[in-house]
C-alpha positions, 0 to 999 in steps of 0.5 A: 410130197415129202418123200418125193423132196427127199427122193429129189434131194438123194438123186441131187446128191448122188449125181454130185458125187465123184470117186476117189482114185485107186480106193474107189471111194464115192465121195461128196462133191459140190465144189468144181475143180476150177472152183477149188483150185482158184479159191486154193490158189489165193489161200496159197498165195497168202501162206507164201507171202507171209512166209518166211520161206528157207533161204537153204539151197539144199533144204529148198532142193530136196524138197523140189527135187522130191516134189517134182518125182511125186508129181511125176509119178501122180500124173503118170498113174492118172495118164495110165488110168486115161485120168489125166483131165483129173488133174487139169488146172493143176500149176504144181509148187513146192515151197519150204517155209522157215519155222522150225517148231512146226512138224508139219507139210500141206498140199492144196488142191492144185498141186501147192505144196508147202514144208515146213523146216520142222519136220525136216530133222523127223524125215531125216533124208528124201526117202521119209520126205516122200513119205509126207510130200506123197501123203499130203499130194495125195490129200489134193489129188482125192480132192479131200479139199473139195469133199471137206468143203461140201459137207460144210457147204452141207452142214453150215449153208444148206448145200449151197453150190460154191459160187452161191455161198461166195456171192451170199455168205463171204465170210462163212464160205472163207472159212469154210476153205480154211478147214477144207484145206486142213487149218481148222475143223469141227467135231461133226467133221472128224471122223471124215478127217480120219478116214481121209487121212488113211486114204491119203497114206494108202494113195502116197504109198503107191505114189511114192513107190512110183517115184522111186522112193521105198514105201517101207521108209513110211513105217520108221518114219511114222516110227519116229513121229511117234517118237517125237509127240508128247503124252499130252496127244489127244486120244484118237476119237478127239483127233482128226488123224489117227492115232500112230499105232493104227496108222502103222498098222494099217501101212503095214497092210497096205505095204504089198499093195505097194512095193508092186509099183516101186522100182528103185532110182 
């Protein structure tokens, strides 16, 4: 009997598996696209109106501007693949919030893209701000959201179906979004949050390179970056992205792969 359970349980899971574009990677997925892009959607909505978003034209320009070329060359690269359902439901914003101590920038699923005015003096021109805007697409168009999502639907609810855990456990499931889409994490988690976060400069390369930018720009950029952090950075083991010297190097593997879709603009 007890076999047959976890016979049943394998198959449960593998039938709610999808595959990670470009990379291949099978990832778990309880959580439906409209699902995810809703409860997105809503957070996004919260983030906005709280704001304060940039009242600098030229600041809110570039952002769109690198914006809209990603998610041009996201929805030709999925169009080319015969993907394009992939990206049903998505209503693409980019948006520029005020806060010039956070180095930091997000893309929900759905395509709800936030900078923030940190990082902007580290990106320095449109180039090193494709590098995060594609980055942190690609993190939406992996559906990392929707992966973080199921393993704590697994880990935290008993691998409930979204619509389940919603109807019976509000306040869990709430916060369950809230790590999903990178605000909070648990230690059981991190090595998934690395591993996407690998993915997703893999993937935002090859976007980026599709939307006219030079992927090379990724290594001064994260050159930078380095630059910037403060010796009281946590080691790699306790953080969920790596750290910058294994991200470098893994770019600078994946660069060939690449500059084979970049055509400059």
């Amino acid at each position: 009997m007890l076999k047959k359970l976890t016979l049943l349980a394998g198959l449960t899971f593998l039938a709610a598996c999808t595959t990670v574009p470009i990379t291949g990677r099978r990832q778990l997925s309880l959580v439906s696209d409209s699902e995810i892009n809703s409860l997105a959607s809503t957070q996004y909505r919260t983030v906005i109106a709280k704001g304060p978003l940039s009242s600098n034209s030229q600041q809110v320009a570039m952002v769109r501007t690198v914006g809209q070329r990603i998610q041009g060359a996201v929805e030709t690269y999925f169009r080319q693949q015969n993907a394009a359902d992939q990206l049903a439901g998505y209503q693409w914003e980019f948006n520029v919030i005020q806060d010039d101590k956070q180095q930091n920038a997000w893309c929900m699923p759905g395509g709800k893209v936030a900078v923030y005015t940190g990082i902007l003096p580290i990106t320095q021109d449109e180039n090193g701000l494709a590098v995060v805007m594609a980055h942190e697409v690609a993190h939406a168009v992996a559906k990392h959201g929707s992966e973080r999502m199921s393993q704590g639907l697994v880990q935290q609810l008993g691998g409930q179906a979204l619509s389940a855990a919603l109807s019976t456990n509000a306040p869990a499931t709430q916060e369950l979004a809230l790590q999903a889409f990178g605000v909070g994490s648990q230690l059981g988690l991190l090595r998934y949050g690395r591993n996407q976060e690998t993915e997703a400069d893999h993937l935002g390369l090859i976007f980026m390179a599709l939307a006219g930018y030079n992927p090379d720009g990724a290594i001064a950029f994260w050159q930078r970056m380095d630059a910037r952090e403060s010796q009281a950075s946590p080691p790699e083991f306790l953080s969920t992205h790596p750290s910058n010297g294994t991200r470098i190097a893994d770019i600078q593997r994946e660069l060939p792969e690449a500059r084979k879709y970049y055509k400059p603009r």
